[in-house]
Backbone as CSV, one residue per row, in Angstrom:
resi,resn,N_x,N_y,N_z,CA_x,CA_y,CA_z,C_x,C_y,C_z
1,UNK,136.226,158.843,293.052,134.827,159.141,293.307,134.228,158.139,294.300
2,UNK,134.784,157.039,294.140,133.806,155.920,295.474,134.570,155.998,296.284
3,UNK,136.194,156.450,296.910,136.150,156.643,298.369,135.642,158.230,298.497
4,UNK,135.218,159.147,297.766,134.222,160.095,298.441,132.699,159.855,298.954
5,UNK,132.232,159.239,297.921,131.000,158.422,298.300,131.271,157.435,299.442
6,UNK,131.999,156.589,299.922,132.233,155.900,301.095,132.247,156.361,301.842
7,UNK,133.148,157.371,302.166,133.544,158.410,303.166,132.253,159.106,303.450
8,UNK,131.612,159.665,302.282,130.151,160.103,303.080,129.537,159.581,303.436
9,UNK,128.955,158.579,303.221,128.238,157.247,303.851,128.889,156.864,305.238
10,UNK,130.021,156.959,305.731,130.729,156.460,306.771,130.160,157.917,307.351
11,UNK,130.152,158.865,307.930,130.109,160.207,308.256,128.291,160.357,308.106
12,UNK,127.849,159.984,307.710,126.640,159.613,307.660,125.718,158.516,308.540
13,UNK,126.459,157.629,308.414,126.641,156.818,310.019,127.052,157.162,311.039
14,UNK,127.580,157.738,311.201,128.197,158.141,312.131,127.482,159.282,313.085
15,UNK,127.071,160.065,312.132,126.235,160.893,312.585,125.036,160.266,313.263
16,UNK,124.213,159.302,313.397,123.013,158.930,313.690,123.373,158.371,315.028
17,UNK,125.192,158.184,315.436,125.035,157.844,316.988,125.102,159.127,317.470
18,UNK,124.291,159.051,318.907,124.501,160.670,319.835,125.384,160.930,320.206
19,UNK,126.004,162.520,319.949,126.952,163.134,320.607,126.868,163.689,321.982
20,UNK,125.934,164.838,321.151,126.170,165.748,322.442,124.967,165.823,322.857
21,UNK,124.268,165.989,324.261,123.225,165.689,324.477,122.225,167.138,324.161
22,UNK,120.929,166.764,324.001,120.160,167.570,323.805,119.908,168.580,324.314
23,UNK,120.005,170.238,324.166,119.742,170.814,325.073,121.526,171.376,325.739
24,UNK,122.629,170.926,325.622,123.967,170.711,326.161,123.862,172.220,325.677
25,UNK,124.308,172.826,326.743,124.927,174.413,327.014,127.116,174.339,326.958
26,UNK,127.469,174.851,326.334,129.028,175.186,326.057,129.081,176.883,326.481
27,UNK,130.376,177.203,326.894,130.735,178.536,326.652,132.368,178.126,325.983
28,UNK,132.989,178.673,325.249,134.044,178.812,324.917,134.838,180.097,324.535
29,UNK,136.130,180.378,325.658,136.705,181.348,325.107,137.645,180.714,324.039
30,UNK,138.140,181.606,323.458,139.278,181.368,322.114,140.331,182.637,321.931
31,UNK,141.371,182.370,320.835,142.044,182.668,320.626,142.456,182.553,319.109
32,UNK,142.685,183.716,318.058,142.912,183.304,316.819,143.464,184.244,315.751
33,UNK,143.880,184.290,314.838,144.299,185.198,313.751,143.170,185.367,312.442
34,UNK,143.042,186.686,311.835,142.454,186.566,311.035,143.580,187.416,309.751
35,UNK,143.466,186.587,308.654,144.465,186.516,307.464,144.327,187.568,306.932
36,UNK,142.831,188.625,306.513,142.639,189.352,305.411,143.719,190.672,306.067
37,UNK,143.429,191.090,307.439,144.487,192.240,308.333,145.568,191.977,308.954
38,UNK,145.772,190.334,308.817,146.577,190.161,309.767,146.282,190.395,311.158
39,UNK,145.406,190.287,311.667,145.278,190.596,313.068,145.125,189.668,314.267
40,UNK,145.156,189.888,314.712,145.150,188.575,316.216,143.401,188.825,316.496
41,UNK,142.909,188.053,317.459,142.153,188.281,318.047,141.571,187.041,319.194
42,UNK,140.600,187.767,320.137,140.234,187.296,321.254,138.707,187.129,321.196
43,UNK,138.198,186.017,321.418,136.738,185.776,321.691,136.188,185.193,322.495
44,UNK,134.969,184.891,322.479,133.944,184.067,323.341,132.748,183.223,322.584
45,UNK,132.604,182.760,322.751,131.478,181.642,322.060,130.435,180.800,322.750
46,UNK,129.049,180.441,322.588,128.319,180.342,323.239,127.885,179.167,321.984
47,UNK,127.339,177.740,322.857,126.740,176.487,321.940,125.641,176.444,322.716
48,UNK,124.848,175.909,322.206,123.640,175.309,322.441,123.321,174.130,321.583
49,UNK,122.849,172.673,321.950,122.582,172.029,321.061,120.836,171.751,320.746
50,UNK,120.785,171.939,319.492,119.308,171.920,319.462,118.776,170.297,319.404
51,UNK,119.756,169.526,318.809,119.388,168.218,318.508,120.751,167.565,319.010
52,UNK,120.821,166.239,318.989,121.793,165.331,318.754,123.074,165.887,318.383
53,UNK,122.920,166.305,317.142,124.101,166.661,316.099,124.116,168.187,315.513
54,UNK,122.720,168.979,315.822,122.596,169.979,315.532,122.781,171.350,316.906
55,UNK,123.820,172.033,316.633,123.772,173.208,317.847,124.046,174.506,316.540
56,UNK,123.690,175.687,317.598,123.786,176.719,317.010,124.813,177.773,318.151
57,UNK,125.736,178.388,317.553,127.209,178.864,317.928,127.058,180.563,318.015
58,UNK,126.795,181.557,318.701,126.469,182.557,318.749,127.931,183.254,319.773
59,UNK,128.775,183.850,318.834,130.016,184.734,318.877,129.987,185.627,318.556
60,UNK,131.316,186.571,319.746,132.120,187.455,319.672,132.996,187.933,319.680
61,UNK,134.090,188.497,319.205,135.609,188.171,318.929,135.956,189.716,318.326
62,UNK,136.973,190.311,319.957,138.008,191.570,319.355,138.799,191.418,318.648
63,UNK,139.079,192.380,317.165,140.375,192.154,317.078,140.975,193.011,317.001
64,UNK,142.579,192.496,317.412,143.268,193.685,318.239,143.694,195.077,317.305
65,UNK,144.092,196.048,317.699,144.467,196.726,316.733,145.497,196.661,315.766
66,UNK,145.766,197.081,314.491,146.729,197.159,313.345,146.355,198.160,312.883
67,UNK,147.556,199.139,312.199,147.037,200.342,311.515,146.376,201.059,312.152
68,UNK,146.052,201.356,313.045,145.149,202.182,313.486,143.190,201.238,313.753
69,UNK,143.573,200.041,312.931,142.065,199.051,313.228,142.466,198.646,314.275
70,UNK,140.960,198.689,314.573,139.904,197.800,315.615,138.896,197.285,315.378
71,UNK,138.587,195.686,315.613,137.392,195.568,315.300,136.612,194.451,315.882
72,UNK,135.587,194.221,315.641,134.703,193.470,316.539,133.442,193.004,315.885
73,UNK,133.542,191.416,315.977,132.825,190.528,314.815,131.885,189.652,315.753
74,UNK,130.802,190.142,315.001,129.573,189.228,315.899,128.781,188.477,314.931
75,UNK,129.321,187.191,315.086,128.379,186.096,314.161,127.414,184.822,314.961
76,UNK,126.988,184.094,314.326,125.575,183.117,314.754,125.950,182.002,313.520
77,UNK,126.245,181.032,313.854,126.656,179.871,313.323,125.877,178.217,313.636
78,UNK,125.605,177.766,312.848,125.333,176.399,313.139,125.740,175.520,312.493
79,UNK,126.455,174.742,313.728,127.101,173.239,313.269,126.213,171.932,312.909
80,UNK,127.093,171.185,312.060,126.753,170.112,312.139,127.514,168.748,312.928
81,UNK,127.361,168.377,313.844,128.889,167.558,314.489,128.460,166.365,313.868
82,UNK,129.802,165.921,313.441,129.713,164.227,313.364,130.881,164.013,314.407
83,UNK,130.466,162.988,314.913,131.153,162.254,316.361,131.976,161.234,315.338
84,UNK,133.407,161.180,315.895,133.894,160.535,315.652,134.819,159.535,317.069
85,UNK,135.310,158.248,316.850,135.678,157.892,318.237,137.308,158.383,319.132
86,UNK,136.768,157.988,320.031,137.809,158.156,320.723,137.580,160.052,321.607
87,UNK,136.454,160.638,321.654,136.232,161.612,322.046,136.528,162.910,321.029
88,UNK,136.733,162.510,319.880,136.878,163.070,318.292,135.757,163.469,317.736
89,UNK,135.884,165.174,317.410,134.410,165.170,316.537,135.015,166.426,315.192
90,UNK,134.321,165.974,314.597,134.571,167.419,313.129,132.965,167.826,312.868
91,UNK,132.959,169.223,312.821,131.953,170.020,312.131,131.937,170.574,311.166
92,UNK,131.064,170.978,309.993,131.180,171.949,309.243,130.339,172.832,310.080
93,UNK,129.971,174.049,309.256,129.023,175.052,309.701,129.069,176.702,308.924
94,UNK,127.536,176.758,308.626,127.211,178.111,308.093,127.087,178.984,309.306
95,UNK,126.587,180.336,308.640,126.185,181.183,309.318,126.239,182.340,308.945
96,UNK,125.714,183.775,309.743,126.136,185.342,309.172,126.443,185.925,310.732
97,UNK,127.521,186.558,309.775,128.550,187.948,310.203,128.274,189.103,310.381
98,UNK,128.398,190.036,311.541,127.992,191.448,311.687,129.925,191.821,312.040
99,UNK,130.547,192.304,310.807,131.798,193.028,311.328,131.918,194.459,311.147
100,UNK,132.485,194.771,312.376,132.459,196.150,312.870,134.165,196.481,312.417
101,UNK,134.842,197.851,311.854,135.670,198.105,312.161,135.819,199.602,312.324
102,UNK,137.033,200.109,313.354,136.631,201.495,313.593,138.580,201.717,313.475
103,UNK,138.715,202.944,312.682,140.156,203.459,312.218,140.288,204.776,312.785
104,UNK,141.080,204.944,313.703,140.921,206.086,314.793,142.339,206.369,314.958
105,UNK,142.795,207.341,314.484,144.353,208.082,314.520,144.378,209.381,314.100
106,UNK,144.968,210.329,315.671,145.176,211.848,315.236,143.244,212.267,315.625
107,UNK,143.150,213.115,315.135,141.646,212.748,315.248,140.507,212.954,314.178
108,UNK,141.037,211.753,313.606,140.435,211.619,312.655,139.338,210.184,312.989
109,UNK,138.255,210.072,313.502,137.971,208.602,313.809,136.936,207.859,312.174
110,UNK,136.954,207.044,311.728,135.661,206.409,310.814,135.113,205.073,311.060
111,UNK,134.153,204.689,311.037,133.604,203.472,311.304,132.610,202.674,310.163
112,UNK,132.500,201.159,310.410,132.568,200.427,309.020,131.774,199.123,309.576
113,UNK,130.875,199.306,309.301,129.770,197.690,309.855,129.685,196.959,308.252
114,UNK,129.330,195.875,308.206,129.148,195.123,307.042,128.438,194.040,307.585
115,UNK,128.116,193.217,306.695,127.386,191.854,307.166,127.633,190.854,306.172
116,UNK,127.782,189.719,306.779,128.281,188.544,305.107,127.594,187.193,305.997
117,UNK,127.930,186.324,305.188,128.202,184.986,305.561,129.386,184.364,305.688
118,UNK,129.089,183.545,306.823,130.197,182.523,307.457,130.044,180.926,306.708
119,UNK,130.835,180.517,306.524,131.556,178.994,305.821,132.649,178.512,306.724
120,UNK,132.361,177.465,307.251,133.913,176.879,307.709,133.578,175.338,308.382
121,UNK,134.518,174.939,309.320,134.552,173.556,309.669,135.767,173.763,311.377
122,UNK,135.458,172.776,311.774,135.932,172.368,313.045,136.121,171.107,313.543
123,UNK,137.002,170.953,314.380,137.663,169.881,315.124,137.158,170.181,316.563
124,UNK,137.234,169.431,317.276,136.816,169.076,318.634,137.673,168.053,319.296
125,UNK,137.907,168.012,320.137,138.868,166.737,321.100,138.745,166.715,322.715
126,UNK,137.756,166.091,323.326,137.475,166.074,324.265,138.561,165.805,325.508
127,UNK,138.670,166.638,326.201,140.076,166.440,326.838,139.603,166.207,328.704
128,UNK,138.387,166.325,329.055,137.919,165.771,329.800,136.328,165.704,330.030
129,UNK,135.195,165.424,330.355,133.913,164.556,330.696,133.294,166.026,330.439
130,UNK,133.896,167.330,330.854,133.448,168.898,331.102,134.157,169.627,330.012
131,UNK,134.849,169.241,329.221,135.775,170.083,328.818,136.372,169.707,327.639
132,UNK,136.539,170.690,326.605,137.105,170.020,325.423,137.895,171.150,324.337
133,UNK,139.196,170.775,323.941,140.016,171.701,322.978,139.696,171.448,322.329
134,UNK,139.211,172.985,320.953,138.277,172.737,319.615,139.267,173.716,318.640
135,UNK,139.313,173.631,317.926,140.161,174.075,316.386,139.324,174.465,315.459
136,UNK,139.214,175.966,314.531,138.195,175.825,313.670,138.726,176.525,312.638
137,UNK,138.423,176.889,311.420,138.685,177.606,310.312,137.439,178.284,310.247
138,UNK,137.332,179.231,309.565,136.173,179.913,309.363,136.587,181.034,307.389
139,UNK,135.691,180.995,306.778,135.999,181.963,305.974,134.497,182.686,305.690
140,UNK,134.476,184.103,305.920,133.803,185.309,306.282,133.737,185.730,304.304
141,UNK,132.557,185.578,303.911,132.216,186.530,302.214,131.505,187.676,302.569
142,UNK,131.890,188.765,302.454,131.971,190.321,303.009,132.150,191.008,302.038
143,UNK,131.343,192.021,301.518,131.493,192.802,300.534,132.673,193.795,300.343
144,UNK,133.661,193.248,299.595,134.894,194.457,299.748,136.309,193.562,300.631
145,UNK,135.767,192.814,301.093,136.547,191.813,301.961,136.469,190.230,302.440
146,UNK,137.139,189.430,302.042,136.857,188.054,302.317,137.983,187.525,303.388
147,UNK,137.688,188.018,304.775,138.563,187.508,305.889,138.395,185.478,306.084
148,UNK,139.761,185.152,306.254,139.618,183.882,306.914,139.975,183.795,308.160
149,UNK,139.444,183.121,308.929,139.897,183.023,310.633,139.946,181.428,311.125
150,UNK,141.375,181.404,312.050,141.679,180.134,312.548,141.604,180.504,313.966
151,UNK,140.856,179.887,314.824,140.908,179.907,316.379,141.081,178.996,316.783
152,UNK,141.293,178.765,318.063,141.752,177.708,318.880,140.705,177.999,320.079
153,UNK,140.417,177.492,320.950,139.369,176.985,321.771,139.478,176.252,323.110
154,UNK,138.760,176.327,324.228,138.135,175.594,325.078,137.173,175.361,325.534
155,UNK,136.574,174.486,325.412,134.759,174.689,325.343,134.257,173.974,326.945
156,UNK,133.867,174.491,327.371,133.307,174.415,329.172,131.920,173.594,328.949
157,UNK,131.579,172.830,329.181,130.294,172.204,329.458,130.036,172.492,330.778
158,UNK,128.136,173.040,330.894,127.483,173.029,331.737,126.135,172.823,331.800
């Protein structure tokens, strides 16, 4: 129990030096699997930081077909970054989910919107002054379905 309490206190400090600057615009495409279909998928991601440590993450991400699915997930997320050194940062972050899926074979087509909340966390690793490879987990609570998603990342500063 006291190296959890330490550890938050350290991460807590940490947080109060500046990361990312105020106002800092990101685009990031990605790349990732999601567990509940097995499916691959392709996205885009958009940061904005509202504060220091606070940005809000507004995505979109195909995923490819299986079975006859297709689908296409549009969520709004906000991080929390704690900066860590060496150009190192970890986030958690909430948010909600708009997933679309559409099952189209022969011609038979049906379609399937839902909405949940997002839970997850992220890595960051600044790999140059503009530019940085980011890692994230995500797990999606969806009525009827609880997808998890791992992407991989490059995040463009401008």
């Amino acid at each position: 129990m006291k190296r959890v309490f330490i550890t938050l206190i350290l991460l807590i400090a940490l947080s109060f030096s500046a990361y990312a600057q105020l106002g800092e615009k990101v685009i990031m495409p990605k790349l990732g699997y999601q567990t509940e279909s097995e499916r691959f998928l392709m996205g885009i991601e958009g940061r904005y930081s509202i504060t220091n440590n606070v940005r809000i993450a507004p995505g979109l991400s195909i995923l490819f077909p299986k079975n006859h699915v297709t689908g296409l997930d549009v969520d709004v997320n906000v991080h929390y970054v704690f900066p860590i050194q060496g150009g190192l940062a970890l986030y958690p972050f909430v948010g909600g989910v708009m997933m679309n899926n559409r099952y189209s074979h022969n011609d038979l087509t049906l379609k399937d919107t839902t909405f949940g909340l997002n839970i997850g966390g992220g890595a960051q690793y600044d790999i140059t002054s503009n530019g940085y490879l980011n890692f994230e987990f995500k797990y999606s609570f969806i009525e009827g379905t609880d997808p998890a998603y791992f992407t991989l990342g490059y995040g463009i500063k401008f």
